[in-house]
N, C-alpha and C positions, 0 to 999 in steps of 0.2 A: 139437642139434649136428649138424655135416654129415654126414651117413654117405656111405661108401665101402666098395668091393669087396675083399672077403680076398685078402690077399698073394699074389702071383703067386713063387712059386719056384723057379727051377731050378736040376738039379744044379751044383754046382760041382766041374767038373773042376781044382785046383792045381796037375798036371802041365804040367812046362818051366818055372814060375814059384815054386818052393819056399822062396825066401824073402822077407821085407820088401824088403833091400836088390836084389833082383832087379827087385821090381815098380817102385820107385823109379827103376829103372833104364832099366825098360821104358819106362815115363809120360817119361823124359826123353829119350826116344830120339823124342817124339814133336814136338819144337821147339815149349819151351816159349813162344815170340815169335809162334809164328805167329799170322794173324790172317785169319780165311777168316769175314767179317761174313756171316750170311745163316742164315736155319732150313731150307732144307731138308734138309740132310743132316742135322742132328740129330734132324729129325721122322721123316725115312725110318725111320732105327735107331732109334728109341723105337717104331716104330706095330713093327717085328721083334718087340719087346719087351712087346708088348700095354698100351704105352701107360703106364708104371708112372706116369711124371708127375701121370696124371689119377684117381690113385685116394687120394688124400690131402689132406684140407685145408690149404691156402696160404697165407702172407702174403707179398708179394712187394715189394720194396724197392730202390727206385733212390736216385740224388744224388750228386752231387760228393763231398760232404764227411758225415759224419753215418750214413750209411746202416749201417756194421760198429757201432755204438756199438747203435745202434735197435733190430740185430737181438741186441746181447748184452742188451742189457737187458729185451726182447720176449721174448727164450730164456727168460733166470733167471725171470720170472716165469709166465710157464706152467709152468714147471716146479714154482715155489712151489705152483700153482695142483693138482698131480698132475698136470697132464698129459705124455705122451709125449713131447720136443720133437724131432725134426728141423731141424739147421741146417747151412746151404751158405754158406761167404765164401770170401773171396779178398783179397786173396794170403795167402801162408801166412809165419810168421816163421821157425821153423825147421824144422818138418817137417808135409812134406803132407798127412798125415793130420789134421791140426788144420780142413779145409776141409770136410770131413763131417763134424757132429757129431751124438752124442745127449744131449739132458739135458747140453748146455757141453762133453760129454769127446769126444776125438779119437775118432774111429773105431780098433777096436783093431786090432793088427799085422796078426794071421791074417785077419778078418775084408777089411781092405784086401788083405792080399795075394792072397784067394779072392775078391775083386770084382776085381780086375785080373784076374787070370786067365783068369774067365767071360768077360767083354769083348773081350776080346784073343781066346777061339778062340772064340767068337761072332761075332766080325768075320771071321776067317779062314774057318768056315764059310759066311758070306754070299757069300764069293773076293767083296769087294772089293777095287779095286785101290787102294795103299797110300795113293798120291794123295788119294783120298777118305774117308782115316778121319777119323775125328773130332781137333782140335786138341787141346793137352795140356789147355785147361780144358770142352772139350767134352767130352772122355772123362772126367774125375772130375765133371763134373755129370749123365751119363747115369747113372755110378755110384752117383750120389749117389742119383737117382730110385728106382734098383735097389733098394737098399741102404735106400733107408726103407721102401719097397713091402712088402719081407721083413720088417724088422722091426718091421712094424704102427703107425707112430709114431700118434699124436692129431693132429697138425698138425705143418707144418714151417715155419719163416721163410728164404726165399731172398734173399739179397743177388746184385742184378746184379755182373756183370766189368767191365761197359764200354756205358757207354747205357744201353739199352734196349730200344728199338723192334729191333736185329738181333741183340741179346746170345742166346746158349742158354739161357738160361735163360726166356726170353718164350714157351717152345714150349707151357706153361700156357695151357689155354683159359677155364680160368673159376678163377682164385684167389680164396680168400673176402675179400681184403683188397688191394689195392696202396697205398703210399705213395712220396712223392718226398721227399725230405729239404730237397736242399739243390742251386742252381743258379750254377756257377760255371767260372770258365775254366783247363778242365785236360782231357788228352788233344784236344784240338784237333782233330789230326793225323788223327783217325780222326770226332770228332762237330760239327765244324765251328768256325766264328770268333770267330759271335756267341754272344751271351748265347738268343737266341733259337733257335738252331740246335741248338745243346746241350740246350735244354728238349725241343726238338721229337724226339730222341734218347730224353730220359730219359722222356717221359711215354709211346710206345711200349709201355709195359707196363698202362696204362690197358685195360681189358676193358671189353664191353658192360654195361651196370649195376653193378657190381661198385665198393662204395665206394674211395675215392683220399684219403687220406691227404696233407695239402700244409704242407709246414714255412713257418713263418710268417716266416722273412725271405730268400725267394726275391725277386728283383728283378722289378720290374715287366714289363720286354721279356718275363722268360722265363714270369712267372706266367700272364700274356696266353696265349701259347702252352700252358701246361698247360690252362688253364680253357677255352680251346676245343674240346683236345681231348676234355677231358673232357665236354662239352656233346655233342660229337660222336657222343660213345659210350654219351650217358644214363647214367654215370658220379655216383651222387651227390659231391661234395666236400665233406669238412669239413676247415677250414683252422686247421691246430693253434694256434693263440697261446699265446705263451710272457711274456705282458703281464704277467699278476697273478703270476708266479712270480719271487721273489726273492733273491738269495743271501746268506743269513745270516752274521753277522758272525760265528759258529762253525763254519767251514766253516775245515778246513786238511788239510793235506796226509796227515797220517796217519789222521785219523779218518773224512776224506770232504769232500764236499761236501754241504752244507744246502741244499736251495731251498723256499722257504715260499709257501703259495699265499694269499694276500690273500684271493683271493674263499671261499674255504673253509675257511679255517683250515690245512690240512694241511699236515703238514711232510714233506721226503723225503729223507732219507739216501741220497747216491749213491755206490759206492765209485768212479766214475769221477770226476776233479776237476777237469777244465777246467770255468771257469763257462759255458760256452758249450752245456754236455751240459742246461742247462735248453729251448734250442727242441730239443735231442733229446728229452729227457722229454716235453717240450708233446706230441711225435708220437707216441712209448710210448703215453702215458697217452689219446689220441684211438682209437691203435689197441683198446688192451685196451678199451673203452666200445664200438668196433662188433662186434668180437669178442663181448662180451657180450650185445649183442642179436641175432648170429647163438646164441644156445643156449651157450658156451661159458662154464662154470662160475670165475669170476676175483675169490675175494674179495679185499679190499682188504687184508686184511693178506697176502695173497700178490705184491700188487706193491711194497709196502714191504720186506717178506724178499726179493723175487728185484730188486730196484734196488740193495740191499746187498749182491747178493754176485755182480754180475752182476760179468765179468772179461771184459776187453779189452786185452789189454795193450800195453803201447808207445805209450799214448795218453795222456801228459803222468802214468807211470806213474811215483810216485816211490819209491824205498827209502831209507828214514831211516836205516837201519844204517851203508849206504853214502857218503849221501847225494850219493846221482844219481837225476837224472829222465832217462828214456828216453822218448823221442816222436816221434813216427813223420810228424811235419807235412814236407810232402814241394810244396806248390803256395801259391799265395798268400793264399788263405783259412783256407788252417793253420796259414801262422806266424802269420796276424792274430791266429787265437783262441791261439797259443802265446804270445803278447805280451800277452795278456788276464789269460792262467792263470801267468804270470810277476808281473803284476802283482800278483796277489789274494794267492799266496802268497812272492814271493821278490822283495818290489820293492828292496830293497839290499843284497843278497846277495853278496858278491865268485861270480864265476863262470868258471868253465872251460868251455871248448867244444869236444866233437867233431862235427866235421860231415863231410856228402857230398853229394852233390845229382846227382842224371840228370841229361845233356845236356841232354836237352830240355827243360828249365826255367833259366830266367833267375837266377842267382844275385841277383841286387836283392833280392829279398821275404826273404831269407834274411839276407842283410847289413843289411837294415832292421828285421828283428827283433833280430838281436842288438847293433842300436846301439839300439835302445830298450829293452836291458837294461843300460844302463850300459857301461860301460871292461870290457869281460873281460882278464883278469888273463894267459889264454894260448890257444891255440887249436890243437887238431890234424887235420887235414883227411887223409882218406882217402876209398876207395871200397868199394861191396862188391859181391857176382860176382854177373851177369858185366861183369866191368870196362869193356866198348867201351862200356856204358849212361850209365857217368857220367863226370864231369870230371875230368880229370888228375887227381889230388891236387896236383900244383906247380903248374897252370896256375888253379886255385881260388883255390890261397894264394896265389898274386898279387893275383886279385884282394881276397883280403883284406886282405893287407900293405896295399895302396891304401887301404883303409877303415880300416886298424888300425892304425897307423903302428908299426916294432917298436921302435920306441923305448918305449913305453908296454905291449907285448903281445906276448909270443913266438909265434912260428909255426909250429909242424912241419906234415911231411908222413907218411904210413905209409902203406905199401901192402894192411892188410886192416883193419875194425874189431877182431879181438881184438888185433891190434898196437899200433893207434893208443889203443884203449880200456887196455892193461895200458900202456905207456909214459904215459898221461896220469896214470895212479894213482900212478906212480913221480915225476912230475914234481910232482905236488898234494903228497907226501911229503914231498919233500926241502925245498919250499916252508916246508911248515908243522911243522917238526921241532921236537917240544917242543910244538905249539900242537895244543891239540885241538878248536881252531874251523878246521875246514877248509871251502875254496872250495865252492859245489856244482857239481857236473859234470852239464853238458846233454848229451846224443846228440841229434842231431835231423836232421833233412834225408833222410830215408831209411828207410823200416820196414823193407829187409835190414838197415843196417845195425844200426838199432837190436834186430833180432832177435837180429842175429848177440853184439851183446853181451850180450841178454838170457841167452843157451846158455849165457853160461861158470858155470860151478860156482859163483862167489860169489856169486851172487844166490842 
């Protein structure tokens, strides 16, 4: 196994920062949007810091689509496995301590709110000026560095923010593992047009020798550009296929998802149930195999235990009590595989729909998913904060009305998800008064907003 230098610790001063909601306050005071693409300033402040990033082993993890799934399910099983885990994602659903973990659990309150604090008068002692601190997800990943440094972990899995090749998180000089998930057309705006621009983004986190992990239904333009790069950097690849794996006709919604491996026999209970989390597995199960022959001890029934109890949620998450699926598909490759995981488990289902969608995404891929679920029964369109990010609510429902004519489909509008989500329940009610086969309710278009409904008390 890789060894690394004992924990670097320094005091923590939590004067002027004394509670959770202070630090939460603080971190928001730092524009949570901004976007300052480039490492040197996060390298300058980590080498302050003697470098905590580089004394812990790594897996590090880009893509489109896939990459938060990889790493819960890479988590739960090292953790099956004993080991320490360390885990960094992004975004958060409902509170930001969920983006540092250990062993799957939030970082806990004191402990986040005594890494804010060291940070924040560690910057002040530097007297940089304010211009140049670090962005809001640059500051909770230097944290993060910090913060596993102290508490000694085994290994950690990093999910990039955004790309790659200038994310903070690339400031890794030698991770024992990188993987790409998954190459598709989302944040544009910031990683270019094409299929191929985007790859050349995400593979960025390719190191000199250091194996690369490649999800097996990346497209050609952009696989082209990964495999170069990797050639570039003397990078082995092994490229996951997900061929022989198939999803079992006992695969539903409460008990998981089955994928059976043909070439081996194996079967694998996943609690995550899109069928589409089999080319995640394919890269799971690639990674845990070079993990293994770095020294890292991973029996087999530790990744059958940590695939079952690995948790991600908002990701085509269902509760039968309720019966709502919350789902966080938010770009064009999401609703596809939403319209996949629709089909396997709920293909004639009468259906309810909450939806929202950011700006900067095309309503199309979203109104094409839910006409390939059939006639929905009613639909309530809202937004969640900060509002200027997405679509009116009334100027959405237009365009659904268009799509859903309301003769056949009612249409509201609400101004937050717990509004629109408690008024949908009140509408599913009155619906089915006396009938105890009720519609299912989707959430989708949004992981605030589907976090936001995840928060409330009845789940």
């Amino acid at each position: 196994m890789t060894q690394f230098q004992p924990a670097f610790s320094p005091a923590i001063d939590s004067s002027g920062i004394e509670t959770l909601a202070e630090a939460v306050q603080f971190l928001d005071g730092l524009d949570v949007s901004a976007m300052k693409l480039g490492l040197d300033r996060v390298r300058d402040l980590l080498a302050t810091l003697d470098n905590p990033q580089d004394h812990f082993p790594m897996v590090h993890i880009a893509g489109t689509n896939g990459k938060g799934s990889v790493t819960a399910m890479l988590t739960a099983i090292l953790k099956a496995a004993g080991l320490k885990v360390g885990s960094f994602t992004s975004p958060h659903l409902i509170q930001v301590r969920e983006r540092i973990g250990i062993n799957g659990n939030p970082i806990l309150p004191d402990d986040f709110q005594h890494e804010v604090q060291f940070l924040k008068q560690h910057l002040e002692t530097l007297g940089w000026p304010r211009d140049q601190w670090p962005t809001y997800f640059e500051f909770l990943n230097v944290m993060a560095y910090q913060f596993f440094r102290q508490k000694r972990v085994d290994i950690t899995v990093f999910e990039t923010g955004l790309g790659g090749r200038l994310d903070s998180t690339n400031v890794v000089r030698q991770p024992n593992l990188t993987a790409i998930t998954t190459i598709g057309m989302d944040h544009m705006q910031h990683l270019g047009n094409t299929l191929a621009a985007i790859a050349g983004e995400k593979a960025g986190i390719i190191k000199p020798g250091v194996p690369v992990v490649v999800g097996a239904h990346i497209p050609e333009e952009a696989l082209t550009v990964i495999l170069d790069k990797a050639a570039q950097q003397d990078a082995p690849v092994i490229l996951a296929s997900d061929q022989s794996l198939a999803v079992s006709p006992q695969s539903n919604p409460t008990e998981g998802l089955l994928l059976e491996d043909a070439q081996t026999g194996a079967a694998y209970r996943l609690s995550l149930l899109g069928p589409y989390q089999g080319q995640n597995l394919a890269i799971v199960l690639a990674c845990v195999e070079q993990l293994r022959q770095q020294g890292f001890a991973i029996p087999q029934q530790a990744v059958l235990d940590g695939l079952q109890r690995a948790y991600w949620p908002v990701r085509f998450q269902y509760f039968p009590q309720q019966h709502v699926v919350l789902d966080g598909s938010h770009n064009p490759d999401g609703f596809a595989s939403l319209k996949d995981t629709l089909q396997l488990y709920f293909p004639k289902e009468p259906k309810l729909w909450l939806v929202s969608l950011r700006n900067n995404r095309d309503p199309q891929a979203l109104i094409e998913v839910m006409q390939s679920a059939g006639q929905p029964l009613g639909i309530m369109v809202t937004q969640a904060s900060p509002n200027h990010l997405y679509h009116p609510p009334e100027a959405l429902a237009e365009q659904l009305r268009a799509a859903f004519p309301e003769a056949f489909c009612w249409i509201e509008t609400a101004d937050t998800p717990t509004e629109a989500y408690t008024r949908l329940l009140q509408r599913r009610d009155a619906m089915t008064a006396g009938n105890s086969d009720k519609p299912l309710v989707l959430v989708t278009g949004s992981l605030y907003s589907a976090g936001e409904v995840l928060s409330l008390a009845k789940f």
